[in-house]
N, C-alpha and C positions, 0 to 999 in steps of 0.2 A: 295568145299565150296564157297558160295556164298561172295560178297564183300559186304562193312559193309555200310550204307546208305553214311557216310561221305567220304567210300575210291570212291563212285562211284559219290557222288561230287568231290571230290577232280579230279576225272578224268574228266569228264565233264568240270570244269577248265580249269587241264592242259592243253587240247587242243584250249585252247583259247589264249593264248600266251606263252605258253610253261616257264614258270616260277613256278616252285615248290613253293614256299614259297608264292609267291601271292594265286598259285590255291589255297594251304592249307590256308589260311588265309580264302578265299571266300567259303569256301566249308565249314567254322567253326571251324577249328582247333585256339589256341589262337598263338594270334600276338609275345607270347614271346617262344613260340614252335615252329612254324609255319615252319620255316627253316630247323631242323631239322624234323619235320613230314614230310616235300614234300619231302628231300632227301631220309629218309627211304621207305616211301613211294614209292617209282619210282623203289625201292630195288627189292620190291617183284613182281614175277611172276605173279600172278593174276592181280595185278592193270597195270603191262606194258601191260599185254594181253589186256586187256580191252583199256588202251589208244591205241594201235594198232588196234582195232577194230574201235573205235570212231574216229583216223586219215583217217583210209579207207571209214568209211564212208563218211564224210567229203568232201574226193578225189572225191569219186563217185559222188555225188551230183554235186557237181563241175564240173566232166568232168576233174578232174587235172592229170595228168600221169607222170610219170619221163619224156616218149619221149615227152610229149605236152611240159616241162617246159628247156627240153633242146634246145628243136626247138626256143622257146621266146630266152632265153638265145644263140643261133646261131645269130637269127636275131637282135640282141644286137652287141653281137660282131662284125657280118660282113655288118651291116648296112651300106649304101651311101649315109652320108650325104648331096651329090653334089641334089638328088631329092626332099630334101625339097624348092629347090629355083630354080628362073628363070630366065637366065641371061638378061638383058636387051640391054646391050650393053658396051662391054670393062669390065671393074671393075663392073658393074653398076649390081645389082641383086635385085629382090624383091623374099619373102617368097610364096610359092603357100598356097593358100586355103586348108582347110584342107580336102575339098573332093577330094582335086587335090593328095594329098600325098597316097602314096599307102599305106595298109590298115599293111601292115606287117613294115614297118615304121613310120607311126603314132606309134604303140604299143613301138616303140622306146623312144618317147617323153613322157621326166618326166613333165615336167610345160612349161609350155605359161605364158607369162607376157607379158600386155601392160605396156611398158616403155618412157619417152618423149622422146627417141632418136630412137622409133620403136616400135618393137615386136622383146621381146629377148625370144626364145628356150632353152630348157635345156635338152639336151639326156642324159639317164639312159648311166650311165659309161661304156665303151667298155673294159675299162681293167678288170672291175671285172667283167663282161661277160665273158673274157676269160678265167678268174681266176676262177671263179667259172665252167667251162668247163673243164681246164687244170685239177682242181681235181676228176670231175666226173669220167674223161677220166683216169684216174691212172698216169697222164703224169708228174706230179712231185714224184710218187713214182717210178717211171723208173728212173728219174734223180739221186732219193738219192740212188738208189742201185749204179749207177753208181758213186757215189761220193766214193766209198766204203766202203760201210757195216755200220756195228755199233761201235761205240764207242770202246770197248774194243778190235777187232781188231788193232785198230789204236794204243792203248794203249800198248798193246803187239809189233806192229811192235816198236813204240818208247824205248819200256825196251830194244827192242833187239838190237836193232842202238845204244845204248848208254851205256850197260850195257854187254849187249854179249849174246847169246842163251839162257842162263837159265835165265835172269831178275836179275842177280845180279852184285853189283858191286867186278869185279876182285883184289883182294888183291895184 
């Protein structure tokens, strides 16, 4: 079965900023709905298949890839910012031109400002470059296995430490 004119706005939408209740609002559903239509909405089968389709293509067009967007997100993280500048002598440094910066560091730079005490830089954050790496990478769910386990483990070693084998308290 095909999707209903409004479900295939409302997907159309959602890949615009990934907000349910806006897409349904734009797509025509009412404003005092809208919240509950986008969630339901995202519920069913057909319409994720179709937003899945519409993210790919997107991708495509684009040229975006998980490896293209983890490579950005590397050079984030392990970026040197000593190449943006150029010592001049002692303490003393000026800013290289921006043909002078190499091409995979520029992409590092969130904003340029002329400011009267200069030109101040702003790089895209290294921590949530990593942060955002660290959970590609599975590397904080290795950590909580190592914390041990889940919850109710813990709960159970605690009844047993304080209660005795079976969870209850000994009369």
């Amino acid at each position: 079965m095909a999707l209903t004119a409004k479900q295939e706005a409302f997907c159309r939408e959602y890949v615009v900023d990934r907000n349910a209740t806006q897409a349904a609002i734009r797509a025509g559903y009412s404003e005092r709905t809208a919240g509950f239509q986008g969630h339901d909405a995202l519920k069913k089968p057909k319409v994720a298949k179709r937003i899945a389709e519409l993210e790919a293509d997107i991708a495509e067009r684009n040229d975006i890839s998980v490896d293209r967007l983890v490579q950005e997100l590397k050079e984030i993280a392990l970026s040197d910012v000593t190449q943006l500048a150029e010592t001049l002598s002692g303490s003393t440094f000026t800013v290289k031109s921006l043909e002078e910066i190499p091409p995979d560091l520029r992409r590092c730079i969130e904003s340029i400002q002329s400011t009267k005490d200069g030109i101040k830089i702003k790089l895209w954050s290294k921590t949530s470059a990593l942060d955002m790496l660290m959970k590609h990478l599975g590397a904080y769910e290795k950590d909580n296995r190592q914390k041990g386990g889940d919850i109710g483990e813990h709960i159970d070693r605690f009844a047993d430490k304080f209660f005795g084998e079976t969870g209850k308290d000994a009369e």
